[in-house]
N, C-alpha and C positions, 0 to 999 in steps of 0.2 A: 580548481578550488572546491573545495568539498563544503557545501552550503550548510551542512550541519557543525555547528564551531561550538555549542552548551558543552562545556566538561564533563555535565552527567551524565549524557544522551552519548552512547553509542552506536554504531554504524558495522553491522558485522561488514564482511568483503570476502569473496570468495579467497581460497587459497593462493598465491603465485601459477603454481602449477596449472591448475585451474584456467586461470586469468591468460596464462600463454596460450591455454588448448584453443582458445575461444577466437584467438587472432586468427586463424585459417576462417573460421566462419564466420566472421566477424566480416574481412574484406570480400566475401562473398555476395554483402549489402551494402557496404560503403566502400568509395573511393579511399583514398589519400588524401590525408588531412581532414576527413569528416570527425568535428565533435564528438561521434561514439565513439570514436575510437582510445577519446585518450581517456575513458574510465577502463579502459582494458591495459594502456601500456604508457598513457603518458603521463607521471605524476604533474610534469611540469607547466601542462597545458593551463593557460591564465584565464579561461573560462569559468564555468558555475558546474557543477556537477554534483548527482548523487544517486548511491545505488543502494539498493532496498530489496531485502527476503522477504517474498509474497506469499502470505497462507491465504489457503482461500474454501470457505465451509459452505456447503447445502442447505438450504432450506431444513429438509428432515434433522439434520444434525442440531444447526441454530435451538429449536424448538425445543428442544431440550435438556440442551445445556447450561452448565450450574455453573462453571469454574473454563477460562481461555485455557487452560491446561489440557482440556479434551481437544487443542485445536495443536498437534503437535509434528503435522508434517508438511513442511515447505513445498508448496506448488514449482516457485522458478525466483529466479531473480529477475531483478529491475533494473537498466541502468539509463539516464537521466544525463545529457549534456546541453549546456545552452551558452550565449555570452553575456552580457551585462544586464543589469535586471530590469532595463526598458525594453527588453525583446520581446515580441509578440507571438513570436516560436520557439519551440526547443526537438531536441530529437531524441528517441526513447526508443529501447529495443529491452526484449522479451528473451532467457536465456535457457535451459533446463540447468536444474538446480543439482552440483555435485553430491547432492545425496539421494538422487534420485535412480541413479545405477544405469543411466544413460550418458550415451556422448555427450561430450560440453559442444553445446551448437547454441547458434542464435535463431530462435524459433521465429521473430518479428519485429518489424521497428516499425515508427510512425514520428513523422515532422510534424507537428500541430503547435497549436494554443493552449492546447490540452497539457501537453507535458512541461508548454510554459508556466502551467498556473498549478502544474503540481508541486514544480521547481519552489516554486514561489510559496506553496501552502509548506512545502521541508523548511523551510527558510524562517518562517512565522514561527515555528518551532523553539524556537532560539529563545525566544521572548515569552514564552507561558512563565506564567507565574509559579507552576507547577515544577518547573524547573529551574527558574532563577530562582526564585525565591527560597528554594531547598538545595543549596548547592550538595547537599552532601545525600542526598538520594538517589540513586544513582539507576537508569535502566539502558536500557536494549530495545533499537529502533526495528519495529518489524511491519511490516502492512497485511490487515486485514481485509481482504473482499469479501463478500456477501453478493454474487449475481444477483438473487434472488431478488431482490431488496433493492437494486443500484446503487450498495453502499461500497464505498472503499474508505477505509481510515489506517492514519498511523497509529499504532501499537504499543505502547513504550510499555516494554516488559519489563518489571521490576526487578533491581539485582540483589535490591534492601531487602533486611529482613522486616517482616509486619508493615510491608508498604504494598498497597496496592496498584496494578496494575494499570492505566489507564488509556481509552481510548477519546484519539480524538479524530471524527468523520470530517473527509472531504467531497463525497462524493465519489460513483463511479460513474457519472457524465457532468459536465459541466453546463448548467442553464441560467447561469448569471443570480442565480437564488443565493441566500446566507443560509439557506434552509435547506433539510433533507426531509420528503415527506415520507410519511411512513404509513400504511396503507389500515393499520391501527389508530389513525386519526392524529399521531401524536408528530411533531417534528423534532430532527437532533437540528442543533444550532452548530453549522461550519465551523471548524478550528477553536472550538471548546473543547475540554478537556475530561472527560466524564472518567469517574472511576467504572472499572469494568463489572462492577455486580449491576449497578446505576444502567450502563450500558447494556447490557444480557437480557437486564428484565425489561427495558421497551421492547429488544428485538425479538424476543423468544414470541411476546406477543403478537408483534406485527408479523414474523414466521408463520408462527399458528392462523392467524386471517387469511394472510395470502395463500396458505395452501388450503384450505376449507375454501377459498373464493376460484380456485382451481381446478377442485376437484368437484366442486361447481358445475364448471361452465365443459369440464368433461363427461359429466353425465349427460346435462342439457344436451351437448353436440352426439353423445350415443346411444337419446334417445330420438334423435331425430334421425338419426340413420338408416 
């Protein structure tokens, strides 16, 4: 069952074809009957599942940038399977992304808590106001990372016209905070919903710090050298 159920909120999915390449690499990491397997070939699996196209920016880039439209090429996909929503794990693997002009492989997976609580922060989704409350605005689910930053958030690209984009941060570690600090002194607040100019101008700033606090502690170390 695909955790994302808003009418507005779309879920791209890789192609079929795609999706078949992936089964060779796929049981190369799992057994038979592993959870990942049925976001690749089992509609019918009565689990929780979801898959997500990961863009992922620089530092140097962030710092810069005006408009998420400078952020226009896909890292990989995501794919997300677990069972009922008192599970304390889920299992998550990492795939290259069909437009990336490489084989469909599965680059990594990971059993944690971690993918159980991402499971859970797609799920929360459902319920923004941002989205019930406009049913007729319609976007496109994508995930944004930020290493840089230990930021990850969902994306919801706008498909409306004169609507904005919006981001909403979960974290890219989990440390039982509601908060993401941001090394600009400022904090985003977990699974809010921020419009993305809102969004740019905290991070362009905390960008710009953390790399002046960088390039820092790189001189420090080669002048001691």
């Amino acid at each position: 069952m695909n955790v994302i159920t808003a009418e507005n909120l779309k879920a791209p999915r890789p192609s079929t074809d795609w999706l078949q390449q992936l089964k060779t690499s796929m049981r190369a990491f799992a057994g038979q009957g592993d959870p990942l397997g049925s976001v690749f070939y089992d509609e019918t699996w009565p689990g929780r599942q979801a898959w997500h196209c990961v863009y992922s920016v620089g530092l140097e880039t962030i710092k810069d940038l005006t408009k998420l439209d400078g952020i226009n090429k896909p890292l990989c996909w995501r794919f997300i399977a677990g069972g009922h929503e008192s599970m304390t794990t889920a299992a998550g693997c990492w795939t290259t992304h069909e437009y990336s002009g490489t084989a469909a492989k599965v680059m990594a997976t990971l059993q944690s808590p971690e993918m159980a609580e991402m499971l859970a922060n797609a799920e929360r989704l459902n319920h923004l106001n941002e989205l019930s409350g406009y049913p007729r605005n319609q976007y496109e689910l994508r995930v944004l990372r930020i290493p840089g930053l230990c930021i990850e958030a969902f994306w919801l690209k706008s498909l409306s016209a004169r609507r904005a984009d919006l981001i909403v941060p979960y974290g890219l570690v989990s440390h039982g905070s509601d908060r993401i600090k941001l090394c600009a002194g400022e904090n985003l607040h977990k699974n809010k919903a921020y419009p993305a100019a809102e969004f740019l101008e905290m991070i362009r700033d905390a960008a710009s710090k953390r790399l002046a606090a960088d390039n820092k502690v790189q001189r420090v170390r080669a002048a001691g050298a």
